[in-house]
C-alpha positions as CSV (number, residue, x, y, z in Angstrom):
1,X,-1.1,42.0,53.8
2,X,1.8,39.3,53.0
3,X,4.3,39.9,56.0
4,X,7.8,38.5,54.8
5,X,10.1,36.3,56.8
6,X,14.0,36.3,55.6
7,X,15.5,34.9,58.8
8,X,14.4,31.5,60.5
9,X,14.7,32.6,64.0
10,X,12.2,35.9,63.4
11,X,10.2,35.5,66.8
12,X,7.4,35.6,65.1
13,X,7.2,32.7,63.9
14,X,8.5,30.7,67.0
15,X,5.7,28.8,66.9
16,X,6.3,27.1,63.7
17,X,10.0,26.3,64.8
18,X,10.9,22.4,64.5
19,X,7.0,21.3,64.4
20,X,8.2,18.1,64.0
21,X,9.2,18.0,67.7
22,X,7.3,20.1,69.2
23,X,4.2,18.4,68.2
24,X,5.2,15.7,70.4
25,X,6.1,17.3,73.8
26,X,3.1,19.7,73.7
27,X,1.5,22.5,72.2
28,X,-0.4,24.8,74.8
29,X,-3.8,24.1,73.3
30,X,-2.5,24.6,70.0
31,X,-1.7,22.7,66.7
32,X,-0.6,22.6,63.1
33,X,-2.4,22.7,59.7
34,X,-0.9,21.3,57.2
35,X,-1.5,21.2,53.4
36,X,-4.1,23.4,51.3
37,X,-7.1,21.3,51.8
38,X,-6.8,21.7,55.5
39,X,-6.0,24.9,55.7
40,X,-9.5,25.3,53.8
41,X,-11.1,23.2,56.6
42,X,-9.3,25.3,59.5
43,X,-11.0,28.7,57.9
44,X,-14.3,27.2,57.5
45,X,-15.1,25.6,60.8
46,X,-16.7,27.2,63.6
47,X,-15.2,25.2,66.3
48,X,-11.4,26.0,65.1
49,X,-9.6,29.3,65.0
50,X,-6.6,30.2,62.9
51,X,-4.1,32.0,64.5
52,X,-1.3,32.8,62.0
53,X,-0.8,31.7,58.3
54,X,2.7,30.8,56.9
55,X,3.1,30.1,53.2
56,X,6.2,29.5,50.8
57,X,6.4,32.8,48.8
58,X,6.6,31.3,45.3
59,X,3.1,30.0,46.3
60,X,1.5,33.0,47.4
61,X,0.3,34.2,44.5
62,X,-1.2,30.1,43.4
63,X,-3.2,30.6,47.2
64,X,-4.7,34.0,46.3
65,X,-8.2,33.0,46.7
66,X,-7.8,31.1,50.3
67,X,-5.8,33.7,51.6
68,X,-8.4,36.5,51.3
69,X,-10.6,33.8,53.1
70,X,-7.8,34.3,56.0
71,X,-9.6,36.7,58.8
72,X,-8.1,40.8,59.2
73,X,-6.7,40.3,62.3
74,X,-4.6,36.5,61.0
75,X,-1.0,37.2,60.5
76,X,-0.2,35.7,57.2
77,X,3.6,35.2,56.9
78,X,5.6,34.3,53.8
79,X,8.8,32.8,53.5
80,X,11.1,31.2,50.8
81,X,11.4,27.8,50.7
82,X,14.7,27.4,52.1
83,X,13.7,29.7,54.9
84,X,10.4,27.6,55.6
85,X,12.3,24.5,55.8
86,X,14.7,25.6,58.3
87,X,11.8,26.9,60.3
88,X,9.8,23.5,60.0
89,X,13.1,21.7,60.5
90,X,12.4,19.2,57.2
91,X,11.9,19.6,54.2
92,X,7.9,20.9,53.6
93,X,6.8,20.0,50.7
94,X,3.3,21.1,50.9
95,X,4.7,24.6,51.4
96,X,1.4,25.6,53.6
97,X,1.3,25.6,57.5
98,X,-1.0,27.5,59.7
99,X,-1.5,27.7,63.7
100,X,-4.6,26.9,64.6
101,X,-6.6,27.0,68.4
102,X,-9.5,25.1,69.9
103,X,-12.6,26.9,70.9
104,X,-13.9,26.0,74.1
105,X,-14.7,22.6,73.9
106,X,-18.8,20.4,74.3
107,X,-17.9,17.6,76.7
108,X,-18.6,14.0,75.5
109,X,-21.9,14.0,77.8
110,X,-23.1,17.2,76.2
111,X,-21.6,16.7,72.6
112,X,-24.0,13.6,72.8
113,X,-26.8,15.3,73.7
114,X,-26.4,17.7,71.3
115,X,-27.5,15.3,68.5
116,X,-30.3,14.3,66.7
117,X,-32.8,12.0,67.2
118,X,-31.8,10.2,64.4
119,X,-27.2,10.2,64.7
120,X,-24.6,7.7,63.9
121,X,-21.7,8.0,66.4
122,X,-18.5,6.6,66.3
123,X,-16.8,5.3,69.9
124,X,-12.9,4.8,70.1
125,X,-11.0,3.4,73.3
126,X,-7.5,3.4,73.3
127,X,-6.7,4.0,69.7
128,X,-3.0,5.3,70.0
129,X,-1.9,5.3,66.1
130,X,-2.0,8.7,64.4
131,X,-2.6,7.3,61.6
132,X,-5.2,5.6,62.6
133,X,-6.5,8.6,64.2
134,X,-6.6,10.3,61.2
135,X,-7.7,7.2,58.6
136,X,-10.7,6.8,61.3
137,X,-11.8,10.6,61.2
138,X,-11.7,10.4,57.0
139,X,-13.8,7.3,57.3
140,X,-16.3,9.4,59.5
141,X,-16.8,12.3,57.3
142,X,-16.7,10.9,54.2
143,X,-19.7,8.4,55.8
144,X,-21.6,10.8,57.3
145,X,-21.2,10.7,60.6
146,X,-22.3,12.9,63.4
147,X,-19.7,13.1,65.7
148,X,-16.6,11.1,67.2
149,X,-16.0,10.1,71.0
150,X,-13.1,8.9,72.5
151,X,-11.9,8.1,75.8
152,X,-8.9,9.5,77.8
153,X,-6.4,6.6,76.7
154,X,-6.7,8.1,72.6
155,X,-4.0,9.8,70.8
156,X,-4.8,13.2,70.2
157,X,-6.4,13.8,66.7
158,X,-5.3,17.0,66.7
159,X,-1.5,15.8,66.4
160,X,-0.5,17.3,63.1
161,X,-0.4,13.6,61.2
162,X,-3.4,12.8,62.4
163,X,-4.8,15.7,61.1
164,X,-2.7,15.2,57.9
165,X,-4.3,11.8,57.2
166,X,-7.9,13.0,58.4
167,X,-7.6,15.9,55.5
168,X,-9.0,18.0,57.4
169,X,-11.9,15.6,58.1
170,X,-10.7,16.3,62.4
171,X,-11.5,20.3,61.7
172,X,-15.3,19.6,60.4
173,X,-16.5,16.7,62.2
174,X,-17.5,17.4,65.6
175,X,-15.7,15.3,68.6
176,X,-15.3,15.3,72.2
177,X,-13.2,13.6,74.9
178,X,-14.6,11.6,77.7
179,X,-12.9,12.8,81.2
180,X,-10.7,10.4,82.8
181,X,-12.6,7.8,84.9
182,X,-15.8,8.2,82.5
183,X,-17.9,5.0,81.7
184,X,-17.8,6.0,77.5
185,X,-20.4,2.5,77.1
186,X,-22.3,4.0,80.3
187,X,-22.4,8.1,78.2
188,X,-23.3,6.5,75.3
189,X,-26.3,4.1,76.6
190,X,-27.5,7.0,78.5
191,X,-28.3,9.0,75.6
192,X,-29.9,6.2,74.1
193,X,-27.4,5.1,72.1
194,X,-27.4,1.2,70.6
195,X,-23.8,0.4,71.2
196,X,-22.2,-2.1,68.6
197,X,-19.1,-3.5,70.1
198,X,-16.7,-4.3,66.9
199,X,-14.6,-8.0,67.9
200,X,-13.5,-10.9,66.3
201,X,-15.8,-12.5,68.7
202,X,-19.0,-10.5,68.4
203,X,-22.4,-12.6,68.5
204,X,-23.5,-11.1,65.0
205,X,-22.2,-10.2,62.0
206,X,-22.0,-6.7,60.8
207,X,-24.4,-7.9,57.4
208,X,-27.0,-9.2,60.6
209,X,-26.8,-5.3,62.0
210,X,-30.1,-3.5,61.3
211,X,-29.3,-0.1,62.7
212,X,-31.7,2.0,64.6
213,X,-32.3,5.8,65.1
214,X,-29.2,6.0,67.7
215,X,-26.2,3.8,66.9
216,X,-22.8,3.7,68.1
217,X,-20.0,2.0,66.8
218,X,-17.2,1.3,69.2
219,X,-13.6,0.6,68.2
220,X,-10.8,-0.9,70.1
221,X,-6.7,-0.8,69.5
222,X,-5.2,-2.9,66.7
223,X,-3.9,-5.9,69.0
224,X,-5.6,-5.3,72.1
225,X,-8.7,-4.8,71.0
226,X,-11.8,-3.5,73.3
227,X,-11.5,-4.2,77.1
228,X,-13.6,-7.1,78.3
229,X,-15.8,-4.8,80.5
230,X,-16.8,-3.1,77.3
231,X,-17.5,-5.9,75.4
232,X,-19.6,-6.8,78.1
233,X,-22.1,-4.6,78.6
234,X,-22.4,-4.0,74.4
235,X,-23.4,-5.5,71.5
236,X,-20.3,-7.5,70.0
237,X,-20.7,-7.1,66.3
238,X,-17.8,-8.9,64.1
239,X,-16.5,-9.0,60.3
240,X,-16.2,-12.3,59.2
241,X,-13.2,-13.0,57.1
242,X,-11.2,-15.4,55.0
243,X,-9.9,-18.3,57.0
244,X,-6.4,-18.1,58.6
245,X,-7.0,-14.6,59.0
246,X,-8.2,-12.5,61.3
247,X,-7.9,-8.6,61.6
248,X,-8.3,-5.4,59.9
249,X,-6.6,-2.8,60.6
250,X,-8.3,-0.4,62.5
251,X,-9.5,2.7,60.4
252,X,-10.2,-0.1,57.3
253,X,-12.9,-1.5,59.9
254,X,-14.4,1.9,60.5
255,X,-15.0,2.4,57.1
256,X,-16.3,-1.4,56.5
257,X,-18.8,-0.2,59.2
258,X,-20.1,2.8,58.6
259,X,-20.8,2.3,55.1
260,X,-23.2,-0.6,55.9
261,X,-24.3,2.0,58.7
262,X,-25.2,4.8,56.7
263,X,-26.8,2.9,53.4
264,X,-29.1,0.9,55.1
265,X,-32.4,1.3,55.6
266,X,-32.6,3.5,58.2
267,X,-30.9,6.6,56.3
């Protein structure tokens, strides 16, 4: 059943009120799907919950087919658009939020674990963009990857942008977070991981890179870069590029990586 909302401040859908905003000073373990295509992704994953649909009313009858997908016990709400933007506090285009919850969460130790003997992982440290976020987690799913780590100084790719720019790709690839004070080099080493440090100093180059069963490809901030101690204790791997230049941004270089990755011979 469509439930209709006429008036912006119905309490039951506070929390969709000023997403914009309340994205950024915290969500109680919750966050925002945005779009069709992600909304898709939020009712198909096992690791994700929807808690409440809303939906602009002159697309209701256009999203017949995903909302039956929508569980009994969702809420699906329905508003028109001038109602939904004053509950989104800008104008939504997309016309198409839900609330969605984490299930309990694997940590990174026992996310790794959980893989094959044969996985691709990819490793971020300190990767604070959204966008980035997002570009990196698109990269990994459309590539094949089997799951994303990250340490405690990461944005959160559950920020609604981030899941924006994934589409959807943060809802069906499987990640964890590495506590704070966690060696992520040291996690990934233990599980027999081959960690491929990505630098503009790296030893190799990526075309040099002959993957094995368990590879790992770690990814510093745009700027920055990888701590030292990192670099260290992995296998520095660099792109070469034209001369007077040299960077990529961030998410361009995971995607330069993993498609050598995941076509070479090893897959």
């Amino acid at each position: 059943m469509i439930l209709g909302v006429a008036d912006p401040d119905d309490p039951r859908i506070a929390a969709y009120r000023d997403i914009r905003e309340r994205d950024l000073v915290g969500r109680q373990g919750l966050f925002v799907a945005e779009g069709r295509v992600v909304l898709a992704m939020l009712l198909a994953s096992t690791r994700f919950a929807a808690r409440s649909v809303l939906i602009a009313a002159h697309r209701v009858a256009a999203l017949a087919d995903l909302i039956a997908q929508v569980p009994d016990d969702v809420p699906v709400y329905a508003a028109d658009q001038r109602v939904l933007d004053a509950i989104a506090g800008f104008p939504l285009h997309r016309g198409i939020l839900a609330i969605g919850e984490r299930r309990e969460p694997l940590s990174a130790d026992a996310l790794l674990a959980s893989l094959p003997e044969r996985a691709t992982v990819v490793a971020l440290s300190g990767i604070a963009n959204h966008d980035n976020m997002g570009g990196i987690f698109r990269n990994a799913a459309a590539f094949g990857a089997d799951a994303v780590v990250m340490d405690g100084d990461c944005c959160d790719p559950l920020y609604r942008k981030a899941i924006r720019v994934s589409v959807g790709a943060v809802l069906s690839v499987p990640f964890a977070v590495a506590s704070v004070g966690e060696d992520l080099v040291g996690l990934l080493q233990a599980q027999g991981f081959d960690v491929l440090a990505l630098g503009l100093t790296g030893e190799r180059t990526l075309a040099e890179v002959v993957p094995g069963p368990r590879i790992a490809a770690l990814f510093g901030a745009e700027g920055p870069g990888l701590p030292a101690a990192m670099l260290a204790r992995a296998n520095g791997v660099r792109i070469p590029m034209a001369g007077g230049f040299d960077s990529l941004n961030v998410a361009t270089t995971s995607g330069i990586v993993l498609h050598h990755l995941m076509n070479s011979d090893r897959r």
